[in-house]
C-alpha positions in Angstrom: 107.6 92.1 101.1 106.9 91.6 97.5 105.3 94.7 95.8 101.6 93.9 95.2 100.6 94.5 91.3 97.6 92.5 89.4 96.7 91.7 85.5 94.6 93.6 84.0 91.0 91.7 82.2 89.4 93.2 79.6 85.5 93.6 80.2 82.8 93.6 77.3 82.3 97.5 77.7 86.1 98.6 77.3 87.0 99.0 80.6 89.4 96.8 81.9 89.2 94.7 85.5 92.1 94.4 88.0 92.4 91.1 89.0 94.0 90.0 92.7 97.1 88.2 93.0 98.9 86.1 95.5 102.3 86.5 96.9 105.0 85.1 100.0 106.9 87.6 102.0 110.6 87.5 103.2 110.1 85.1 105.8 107.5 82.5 103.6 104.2 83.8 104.6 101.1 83.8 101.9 99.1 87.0 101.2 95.9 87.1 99.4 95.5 90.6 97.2 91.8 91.7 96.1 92.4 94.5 94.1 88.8 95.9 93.6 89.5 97.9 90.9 88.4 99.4 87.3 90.9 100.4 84.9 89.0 103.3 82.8 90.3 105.0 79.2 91.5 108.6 79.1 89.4 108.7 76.3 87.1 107.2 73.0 90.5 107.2 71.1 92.3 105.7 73.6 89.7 103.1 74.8 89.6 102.0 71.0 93.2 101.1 71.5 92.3 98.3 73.6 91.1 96.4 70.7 94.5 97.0 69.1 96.3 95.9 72.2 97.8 99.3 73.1 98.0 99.5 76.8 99.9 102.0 78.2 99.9 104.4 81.7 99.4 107.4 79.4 95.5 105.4 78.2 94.2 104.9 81.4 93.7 106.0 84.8 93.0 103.2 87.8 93.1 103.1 91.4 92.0 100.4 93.7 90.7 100.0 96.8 92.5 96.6 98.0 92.1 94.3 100.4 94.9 91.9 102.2 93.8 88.5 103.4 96.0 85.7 105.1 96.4 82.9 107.6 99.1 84.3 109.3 98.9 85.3 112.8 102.1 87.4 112.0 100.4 89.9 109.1 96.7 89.1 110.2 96.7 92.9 110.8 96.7 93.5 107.5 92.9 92.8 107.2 92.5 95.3 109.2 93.4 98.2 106.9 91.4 100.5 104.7 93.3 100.7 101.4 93.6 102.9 98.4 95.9 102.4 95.5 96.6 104.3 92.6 98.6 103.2 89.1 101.9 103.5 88.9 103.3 101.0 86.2 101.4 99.4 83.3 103.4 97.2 81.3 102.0 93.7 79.5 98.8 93.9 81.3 100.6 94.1 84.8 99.7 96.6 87.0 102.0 98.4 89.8 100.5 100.9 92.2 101.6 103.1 95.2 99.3 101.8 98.2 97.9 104.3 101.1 96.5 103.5 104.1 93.4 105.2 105.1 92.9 106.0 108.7 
């Protein structure tokens, strides 16, 4: 399976929103990603370095709380998991996380 990542919006007030994404697996089928998530600065300084364009992992701290949609009767079970994601890669306004299921 593809690893799930999003783009990253900025918002009015600084913070920055995590936008979904779409995505096949191996064997063709098509998941839908809602990332539900808030990307917030470390700090004042580094939150004034998004108006500069200076993203970076070391700026901000995000985590998620996904959700996995699809048609397929094959991954349908996917809806059915509570989901918690936290960053691991920001890089051109594209976000990778480590994903956790919740039980």
């Amino acid at each position: 399976m593809m690893q799930p990542g999003g783009r990253l919006i900025p918002q009015p007030d600084g913070l920055l929103k995590l936008d979904g994404d779409s995505f096949k697996t191996e064997d063709g089928e098509l998941l839908l990603w809602e990332a539900n998530g808030i990307a917030v600065p470390r700090s004042k300084e580094k939150a004034d370095r998004l108006q500069r364009r200076t993203l970076g992992l070391k700026n901000y701290f995000l985590f998620e709380t996904p959700r996995i949609t699809t048609a397929s009767k094959k991954y349908d079970w996917l809806s059915q998991l509570q989901l918690v994601g936290k960053m691991t890669t920001l890089e051109n306004s594209h976000v990778g996380f480590d994903i956790f299921a919740v039980q």
